[in-house]
N, C-alpha and C positions, 0 to 999 in steps of 0.2 A: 236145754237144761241150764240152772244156773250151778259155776263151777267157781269155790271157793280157790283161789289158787294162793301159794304161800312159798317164799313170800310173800304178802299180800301186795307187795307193789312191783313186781315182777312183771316189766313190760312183756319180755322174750315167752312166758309162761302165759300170760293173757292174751298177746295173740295167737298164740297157737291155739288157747280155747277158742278162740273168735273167727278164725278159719275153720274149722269146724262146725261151724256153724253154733254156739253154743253163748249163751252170756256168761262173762268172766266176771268175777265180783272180784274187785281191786276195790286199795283202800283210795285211789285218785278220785275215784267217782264222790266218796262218802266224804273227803274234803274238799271236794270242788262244792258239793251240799252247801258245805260251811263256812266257806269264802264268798258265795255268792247270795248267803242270806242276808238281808238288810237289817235284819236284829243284829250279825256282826259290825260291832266299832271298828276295830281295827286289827284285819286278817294279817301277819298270820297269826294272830294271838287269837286262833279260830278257838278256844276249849272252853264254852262257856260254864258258870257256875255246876248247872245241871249235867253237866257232863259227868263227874265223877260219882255223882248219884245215880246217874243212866246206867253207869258200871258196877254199883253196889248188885246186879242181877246176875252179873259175872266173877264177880270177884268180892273177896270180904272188907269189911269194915277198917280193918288192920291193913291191911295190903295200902302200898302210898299212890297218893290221891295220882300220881302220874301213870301207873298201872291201871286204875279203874278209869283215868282219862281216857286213856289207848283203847282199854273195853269197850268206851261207850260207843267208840268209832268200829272196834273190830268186833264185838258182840252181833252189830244186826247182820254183817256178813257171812258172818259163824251159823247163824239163825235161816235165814234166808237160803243157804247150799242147800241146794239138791245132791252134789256131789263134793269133792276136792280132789287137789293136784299138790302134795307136800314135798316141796325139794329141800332135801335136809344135807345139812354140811355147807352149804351155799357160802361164796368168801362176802366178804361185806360189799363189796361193789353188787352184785345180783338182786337185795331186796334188801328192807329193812332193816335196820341194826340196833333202830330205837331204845330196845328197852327184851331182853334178854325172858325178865319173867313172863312178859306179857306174851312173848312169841311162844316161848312154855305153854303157857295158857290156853292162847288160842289154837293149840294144836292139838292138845286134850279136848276142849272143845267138840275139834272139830274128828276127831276120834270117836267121843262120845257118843256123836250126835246116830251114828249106826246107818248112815250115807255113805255108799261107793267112795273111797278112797284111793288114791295112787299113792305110796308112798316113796321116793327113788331120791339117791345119792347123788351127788352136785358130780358129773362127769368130770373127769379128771386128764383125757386122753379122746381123739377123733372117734375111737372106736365105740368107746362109750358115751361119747355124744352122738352117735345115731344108736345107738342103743336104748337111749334115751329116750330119743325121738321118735323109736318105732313103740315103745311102750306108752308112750303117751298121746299117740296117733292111737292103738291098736285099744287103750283105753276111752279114749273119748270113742271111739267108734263104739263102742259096746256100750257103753251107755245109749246109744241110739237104738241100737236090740232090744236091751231089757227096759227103757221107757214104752216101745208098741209089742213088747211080750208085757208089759203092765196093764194095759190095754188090753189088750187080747184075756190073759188071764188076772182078774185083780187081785186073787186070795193069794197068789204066788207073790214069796219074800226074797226080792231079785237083787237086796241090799249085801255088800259085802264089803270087806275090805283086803286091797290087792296090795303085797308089799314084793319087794326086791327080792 
């Protein structure tokens, strides 16, 4: 499955989904896109014009063009989950620290969207880092359930969301 994880650039959060056997949708992949397209002049000034228009689908008119930039990038990942993985309270070394409303945003989103959810608190202590770890093991693994009970039965709504 693919698993939106968030921060979205959360190495330690991305390979865990990737042992798992699962694709992690980070946002390295969505700028690596944008650094190595040859319509880019000059990376890292990767955002081009259309980008904040790409974002007008996520965010309004009003909101500043820097937010609807970040959309354009975080939008198709938000789009794209089969699932998510939210670690919230995160200190700014862990993921992203870009831009406050847009992590707002895309975590509504990805709320929204009414795809299996983790939702779990930045560990703060050993204990609760394997705590941590057995919930996010014990959750990707059930995703692997309810994908061939999806299968098995298709009318069954095996969509949920798991919090702390």
């Amino acid at each position: 499955m693919k698993i939106a994880v968030f921060p979205p650039n959360s190495l330690i959060l991305a390979d865990m989904v990737e042992r798992k056997g699962h694709e992690p949708l980070v946002i390295q992949k969505e700028i690596r896109k944008k650094v190595t397209d040859p319509e880019i002049d000059s990376p890292p000034f990767n955002i081009t014009e259309e980008e904040p228009i790409k974002g007008l689908k996520y965010a309004a008119i009003e909101v500043p063009s820097g937010v609807r930039g970040r959309m354009a990038i975080f939008g198709p990942i938000i789009d794209e989950a089969e699932a998510a993985i939210i670690m919230e309270d995160a200190p700014y070394g862990f993921g992203c620290i870009g831009c406050a409303r847009t992590n707002e945003l895309s975590m509504y989103f990805l709320r929204k969207r009414g795809i299996p959810v983790l939702e779990i608190h930045y560990p703060e202590s050993k204990d609760e880092t394997v705590e941590v770890i057995n919930k996010i093991n014990t959750f990707l693994d059930g995703l692997d359930k309810s994908e061939s009970d999806e299968k098995a039965e298709p009318e069954k709504d095996t969509k949920e969301t798991v919090e702390e």
